[in-house]
C-alpha positions, 0 to 999 in steps of 0.5 A: 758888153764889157769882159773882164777877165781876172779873178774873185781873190785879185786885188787888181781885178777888184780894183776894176770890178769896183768901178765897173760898178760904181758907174753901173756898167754891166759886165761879162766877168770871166774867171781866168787861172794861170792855166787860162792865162797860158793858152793863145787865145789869152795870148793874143788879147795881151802878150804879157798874159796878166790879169785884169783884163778889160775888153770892150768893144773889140779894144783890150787893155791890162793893167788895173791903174791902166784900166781905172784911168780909161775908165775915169777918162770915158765916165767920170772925168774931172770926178774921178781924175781930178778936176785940177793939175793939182788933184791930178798930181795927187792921185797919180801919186796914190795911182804910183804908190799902188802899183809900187809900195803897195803892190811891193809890200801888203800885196806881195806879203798877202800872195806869201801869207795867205797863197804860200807862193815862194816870195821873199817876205822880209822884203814884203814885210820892209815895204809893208811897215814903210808904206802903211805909217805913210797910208794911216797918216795921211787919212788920219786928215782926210775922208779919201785919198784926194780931193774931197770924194772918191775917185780913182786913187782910193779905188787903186790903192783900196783892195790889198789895204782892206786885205791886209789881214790875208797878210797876217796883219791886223786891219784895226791896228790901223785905224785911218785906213780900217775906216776908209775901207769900210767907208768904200764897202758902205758906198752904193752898189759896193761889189764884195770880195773875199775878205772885204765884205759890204758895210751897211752901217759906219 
């Protein structure tokens, strides 16, 4: 059985709840605060103490694009982490943007916002107003982020663009992005979140 150790309101743990169920593997999804991340029993699964946390079989690995990229690798090869050098570029790039602009901006400004954590906002914000024209653009073109399905780039850099408005800003200012996360909530088996519901209908 797989465990997942992270949280309802983590992006990142979403981000590997999403393909768990996509694939349709069953999970053991274990809440884990800041407190449970402390303790040595949490230690010794991963020294840097961060959720999500993936463990199956006895192996443990962190880090959301870490996990998405296993994930791909075991169930989904060449579907899901592209089937040429080409598709492969593209979605580490989204993987890149991921755990970069959009971790940095939306992310960040989101754990402000909505969580009051003493973080810098100007600078979330400066990397929020450069990312999001980048992210609109591109699906102003395009249904997903590469190639012509999804695959793992839409699922890394989805949950904190669909929560943009945890960050105080409006989802349907940006509409490219607005249908693309709603495109992803109307897929089979769509797990919700808090702030991302389901969509039955487009």
């Amino acid at each position: 059985m797989i465990i997942l150790y992270g949280s309802p309101l983590s992006g990142n743990t979403h981000k590997v709840r999403m393909a768990l169920a996509f694939l349709g593997l069953p999970r053991d999804e274990r809440l884990t605060d800041a407190a449970a991340r402390q303790s040595g029993a949490f230690a010794a699964l991963t020294p840097m103490r961060q959720i999500p946390l993936f463990v199956d079989d006895g192996f443990a690995l962190r880090d959301s694009q870490a996990i998405l990229a296993l994930l791909a690798a075991r169930h989904r090869p060449g579907e899901w982490d592209g089937h040429t050098p080409e598709e492969r570029g593209a979605i580490m790039l989204w993987l890149s943007h991921a755990a970069n602009e959009i971790a940095n901006g939306p992310a960040t400004l989101r754990l402000a916002r909505k969580f009051g954590l003493a973080i810098p906002e100007d600078h979330a914000a400066a990397v929020t107003a450069r990312i999001l024209p980048v992210v609109e653009a591109h699906l102003e073109r395009r249904d997903w982020l590469a190639g012509d399905r999804l695959t793992i780039a839409d699922l890394a850099a989805s949950p904190y663009l669909a929560l943009i408005g945890d960050a105080g800003i409006d989802l349907a200012g940006w509409p490219a992005i607005h249908a693309w996360t709603r495109r992803i909530a109307a897929l089979p088996a769509f797990p919700e979140m808090p702030g991302w519901p389901a969509e039955g209908v487009i």
